[in-house]
C-alpha positions as CSV (number, residue, x, y, z in Angstrom):
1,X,-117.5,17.4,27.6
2,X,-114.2,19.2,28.1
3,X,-114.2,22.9,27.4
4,X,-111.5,25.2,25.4
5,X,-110.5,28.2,27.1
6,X,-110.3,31.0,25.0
7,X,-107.0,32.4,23.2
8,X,-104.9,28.7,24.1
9,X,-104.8,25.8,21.1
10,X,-105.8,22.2,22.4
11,X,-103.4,19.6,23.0
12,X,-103.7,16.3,21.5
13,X,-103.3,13.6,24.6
14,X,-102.0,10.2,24.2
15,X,-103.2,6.8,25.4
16,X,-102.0,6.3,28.9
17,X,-101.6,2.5,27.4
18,X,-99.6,3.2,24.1
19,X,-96.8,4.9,26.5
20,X,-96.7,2.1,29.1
21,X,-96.2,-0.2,25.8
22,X,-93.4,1.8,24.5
23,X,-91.5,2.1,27.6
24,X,-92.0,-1.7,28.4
25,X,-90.3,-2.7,24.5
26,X,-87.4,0.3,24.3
27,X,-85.1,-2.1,26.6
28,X,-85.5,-4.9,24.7
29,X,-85.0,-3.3,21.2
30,X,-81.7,-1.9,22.2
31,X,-80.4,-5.1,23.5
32,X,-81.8,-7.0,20.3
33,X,-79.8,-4.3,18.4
34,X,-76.5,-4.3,19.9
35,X,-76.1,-8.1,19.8
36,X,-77.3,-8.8,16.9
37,X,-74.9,-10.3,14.1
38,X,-76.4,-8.5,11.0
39,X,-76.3,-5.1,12.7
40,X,-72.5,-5.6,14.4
41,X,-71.2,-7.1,10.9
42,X,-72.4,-4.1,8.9
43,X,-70.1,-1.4,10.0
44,X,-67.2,-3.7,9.9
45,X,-68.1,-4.8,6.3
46,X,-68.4,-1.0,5.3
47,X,-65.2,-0.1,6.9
48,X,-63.4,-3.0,4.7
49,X,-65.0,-1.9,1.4
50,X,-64.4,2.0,2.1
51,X,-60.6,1.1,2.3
52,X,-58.1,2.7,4.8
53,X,-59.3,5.4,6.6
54,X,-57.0,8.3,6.4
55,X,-55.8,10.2,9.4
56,X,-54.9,13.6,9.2
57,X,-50.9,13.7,8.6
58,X,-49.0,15.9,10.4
59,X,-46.6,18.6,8.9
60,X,-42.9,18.3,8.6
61,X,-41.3,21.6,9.8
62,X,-39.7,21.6,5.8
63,X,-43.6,21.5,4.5
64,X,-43.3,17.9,3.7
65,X,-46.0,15.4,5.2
66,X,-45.7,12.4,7.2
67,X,-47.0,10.2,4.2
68,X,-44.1,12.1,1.5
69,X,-41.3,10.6,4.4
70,X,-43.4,7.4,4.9
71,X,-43.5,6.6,0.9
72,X,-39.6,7.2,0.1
73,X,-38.5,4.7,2.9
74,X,-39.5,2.1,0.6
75,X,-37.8,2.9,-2.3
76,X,-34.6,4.3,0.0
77,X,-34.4,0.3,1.4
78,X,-33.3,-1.5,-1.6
79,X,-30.5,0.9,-2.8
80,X,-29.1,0.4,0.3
81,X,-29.0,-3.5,0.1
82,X,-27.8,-3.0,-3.4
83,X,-24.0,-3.6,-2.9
84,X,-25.0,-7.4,-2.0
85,X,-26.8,-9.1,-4.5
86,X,-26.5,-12.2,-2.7
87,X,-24.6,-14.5,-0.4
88,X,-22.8,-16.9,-3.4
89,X,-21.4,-13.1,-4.9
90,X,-20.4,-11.9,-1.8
91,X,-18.2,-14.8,-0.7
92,X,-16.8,-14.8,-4.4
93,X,-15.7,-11.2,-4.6
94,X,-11.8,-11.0,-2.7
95,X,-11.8,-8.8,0.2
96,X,-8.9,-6.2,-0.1
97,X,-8.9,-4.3,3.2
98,X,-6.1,-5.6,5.7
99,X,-6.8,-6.7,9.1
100,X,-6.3,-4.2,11.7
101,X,-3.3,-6.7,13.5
102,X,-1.8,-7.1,9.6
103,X,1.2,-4.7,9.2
104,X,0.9,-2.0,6.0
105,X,3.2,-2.8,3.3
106,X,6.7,-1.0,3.8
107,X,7.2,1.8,1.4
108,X,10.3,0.8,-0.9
109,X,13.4,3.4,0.0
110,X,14.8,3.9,-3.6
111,X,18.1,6.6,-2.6
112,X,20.5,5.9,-0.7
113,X,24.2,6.5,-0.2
114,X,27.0,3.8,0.2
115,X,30.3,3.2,1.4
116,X,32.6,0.9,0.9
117,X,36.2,-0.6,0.9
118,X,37.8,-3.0,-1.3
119,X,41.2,-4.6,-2.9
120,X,40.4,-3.2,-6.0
121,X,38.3,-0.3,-5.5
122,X,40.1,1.0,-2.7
123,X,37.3,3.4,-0.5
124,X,34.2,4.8,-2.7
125,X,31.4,6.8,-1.6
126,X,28.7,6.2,-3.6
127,X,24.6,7.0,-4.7
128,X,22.9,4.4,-4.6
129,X,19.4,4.4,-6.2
130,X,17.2,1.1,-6.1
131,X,14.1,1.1,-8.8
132,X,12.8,-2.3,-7.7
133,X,13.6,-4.6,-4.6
134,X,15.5,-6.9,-6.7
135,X,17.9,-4.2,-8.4
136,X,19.9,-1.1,-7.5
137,X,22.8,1.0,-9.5
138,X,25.3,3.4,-7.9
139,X,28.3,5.1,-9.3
140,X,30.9,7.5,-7.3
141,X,34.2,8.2,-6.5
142,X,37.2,7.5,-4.1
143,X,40.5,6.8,-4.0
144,X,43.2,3.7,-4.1
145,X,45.7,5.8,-1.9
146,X,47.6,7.1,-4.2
147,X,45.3,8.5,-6.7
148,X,41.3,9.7,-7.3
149,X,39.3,7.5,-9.0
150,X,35.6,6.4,-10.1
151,X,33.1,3.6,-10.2
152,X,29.9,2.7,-11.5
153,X,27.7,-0.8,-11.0
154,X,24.9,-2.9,-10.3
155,X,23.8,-5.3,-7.8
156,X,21.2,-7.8,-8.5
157,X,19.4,-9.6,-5.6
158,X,17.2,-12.6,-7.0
159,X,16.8,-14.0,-3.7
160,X,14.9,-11.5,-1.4
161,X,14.3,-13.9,1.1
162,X,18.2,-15.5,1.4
163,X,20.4,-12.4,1.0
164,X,22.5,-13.2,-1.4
165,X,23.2,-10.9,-4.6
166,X,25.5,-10.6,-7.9
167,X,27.2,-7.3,-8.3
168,X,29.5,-6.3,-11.6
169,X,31.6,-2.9,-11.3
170,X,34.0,-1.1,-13.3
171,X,36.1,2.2,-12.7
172,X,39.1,4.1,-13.2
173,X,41.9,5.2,-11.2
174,X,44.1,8.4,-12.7
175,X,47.9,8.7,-12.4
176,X,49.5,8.3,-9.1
177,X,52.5,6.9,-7.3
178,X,51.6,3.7,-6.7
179,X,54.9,2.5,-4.7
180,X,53.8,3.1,-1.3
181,X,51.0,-0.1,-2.0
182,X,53.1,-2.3,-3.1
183,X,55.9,-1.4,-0.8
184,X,52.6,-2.2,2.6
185,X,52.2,-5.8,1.1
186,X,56.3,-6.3,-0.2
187,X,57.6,-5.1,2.6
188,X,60.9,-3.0,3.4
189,X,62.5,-4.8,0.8
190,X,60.6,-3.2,-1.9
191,X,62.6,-0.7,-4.3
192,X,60.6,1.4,-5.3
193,X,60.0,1.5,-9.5
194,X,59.7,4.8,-11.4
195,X,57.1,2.7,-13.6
196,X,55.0,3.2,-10.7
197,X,55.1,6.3,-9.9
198,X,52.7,7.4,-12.8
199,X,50.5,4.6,-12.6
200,X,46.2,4.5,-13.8
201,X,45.1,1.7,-14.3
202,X,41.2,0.2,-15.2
203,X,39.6,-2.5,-13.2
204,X,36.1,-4.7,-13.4
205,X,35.6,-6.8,-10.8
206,X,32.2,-9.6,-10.5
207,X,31.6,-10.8,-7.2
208,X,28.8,-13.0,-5.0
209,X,27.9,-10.9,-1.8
210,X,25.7,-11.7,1.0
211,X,23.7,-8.5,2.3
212,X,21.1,-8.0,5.2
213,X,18.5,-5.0,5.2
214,X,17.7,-4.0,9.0
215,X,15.3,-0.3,8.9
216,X,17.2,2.2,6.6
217,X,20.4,0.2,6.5
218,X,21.6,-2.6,4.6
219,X,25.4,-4.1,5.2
220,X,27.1,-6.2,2.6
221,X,30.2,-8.3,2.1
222,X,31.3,-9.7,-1.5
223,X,34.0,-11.9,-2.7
224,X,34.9,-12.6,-6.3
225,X,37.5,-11.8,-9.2
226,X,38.6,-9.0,-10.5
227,X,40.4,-7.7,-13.5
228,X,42.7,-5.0,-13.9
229,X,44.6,-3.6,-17.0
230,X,47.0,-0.7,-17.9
231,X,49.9,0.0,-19.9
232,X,53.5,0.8,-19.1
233,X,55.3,2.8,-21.1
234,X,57.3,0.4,-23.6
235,X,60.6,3.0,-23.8
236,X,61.1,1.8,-20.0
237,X,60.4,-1.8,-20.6
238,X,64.1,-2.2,-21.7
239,X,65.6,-1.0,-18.6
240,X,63.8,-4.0,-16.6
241,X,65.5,-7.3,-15.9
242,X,62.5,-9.1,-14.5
243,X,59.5,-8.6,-16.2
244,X,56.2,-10.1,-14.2
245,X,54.5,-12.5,-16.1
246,X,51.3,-9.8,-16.1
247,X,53.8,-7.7,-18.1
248,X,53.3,-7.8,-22.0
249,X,57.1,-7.3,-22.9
250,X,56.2,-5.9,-26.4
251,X,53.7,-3.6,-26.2
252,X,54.2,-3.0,-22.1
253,X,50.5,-4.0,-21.4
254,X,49.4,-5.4,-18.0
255,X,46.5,-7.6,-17.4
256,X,46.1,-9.4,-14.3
257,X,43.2,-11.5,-13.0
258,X,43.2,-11.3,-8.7
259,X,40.8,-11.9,-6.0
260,X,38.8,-9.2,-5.3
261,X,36.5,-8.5,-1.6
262,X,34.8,-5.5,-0.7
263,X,32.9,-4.5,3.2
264,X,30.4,-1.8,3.3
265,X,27.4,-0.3,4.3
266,X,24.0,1.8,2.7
267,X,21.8,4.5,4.2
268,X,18.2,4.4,2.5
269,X,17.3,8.1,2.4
């Protein structure tokens, strides 16, 4: 019969046999348990049905969170693919920007001064302003050689792509002595004529020019018809044998009809 000591509680012992059994069936249950399909589907089954697990997000140095930048992304895509709605509207809709090997359209130069010199005009300097391509006015002044005078037109260009243009001008030269012309083309033969010597006269001419446009210059040259009128004074018309047939012999008025041609040249400021 075992004895107690004094002051020390007795210890329960176990059955030497009931601990051999244990330690003989603790493999075997933890190799039934970790292969079993029951026990490996449940955490897997659990995971599903708790939903996403959530992992800590990390902070944005302006406070915001990972998930705040995550969650706009989404709704930042679709403005951006906005513009193009579809392939069909995108092949419809014309396409204004220029190639980078297509020239920019040249600016239209609308001032400009002009020179020329003509059988009726004699030499005018004159400004020249253009409004559209097709069109430009000028008016200015110049002389005949014997007197100042002044001008004012228009030139109309329907044809950009041939040259060619209509151009209608009218002016007025003042008193002058007009001898010294007549007396180039007559020749020494001329007497001179004191009707001449005071002589303005008016003059329209309309002529077909051909012009070409090169950078800031544009060179013309026009042929057409012109008209000119005056009036001599009638107390003097007595005292002439030979009147020309331009010559009104009662009232002393002149109107002739004579080819007209004029050269010249523009600067587009």
């Amino acid at each position: 019969m075992p004895t107690i000591s004094p002051g020390r509680a007795a210890r329960p012992r176990l059955n030497p046999s009931i601990l051999a059994t244990v330690a003989a069936c603790a493999p075997l249950a933890g190799a039934a348990f970790a292969t079993s399909p029951a026990v490996a589907a449940e955490p897997r089954s659990a995971a599903v049905d708790a939903g996403p697990v959530t992992q800590p997000q990390a902070e944005e140095p302006n406070g915001a969170s990972a998930s705040d930048a995550r969650s706009a992304e989404p709704a930042a895509a679709p403005a951006a693919a906005a513009p193009v709605d579809s392939p069909r509207r995108a092949a419809l809709e014309p396409v204004d920007e220029l190639s980078v090997f297509d020239e920019p359209p040249r600016r239209l130069r609308q001032l400009g001064l002009m020179f020329d010199l003509g059988t009726m005009g004699g030499g005018m300097m004159s400004l020249v302003y253009r409004p559209v391509q097709w069109l430009r006015v000028h008016g200015g002044a110049g002389t005949n050689g014997a007197s100042p005078g002044l001008r004012m037109g228009a030139v109309v260009a329907p044809w950009q792509d041939s040259g060619w243009s209509f151009s209608l001008d009218g002016g007025h030269f003042f008193p002058g002595d007009v001898n010294g012309l007549f007396a180039a083309f007559a020749g020494s033969d001329y007497d001179d004529s004191h009707l001449l010597e005071h002589f303005d006269y008016d003059f329209a001419t309309l002529q077909l020019g051909w012009e070409i446009e090169r950078g800031d210059l544009m060179f013309f040259a026009r042929g057409g018809v012109g008209l000119l009128w005056t009036r001599l004074p009638s107390d003097d018309l007595g005292r002439i044998s030979n009147l020309s047939s331009f010559v009104d012999p009662e009232d002393g008025s002149v109107r002739a009809l004579l080819p007209s041609l004029s050269l010249g040249i523009i600067g587009f400021l």
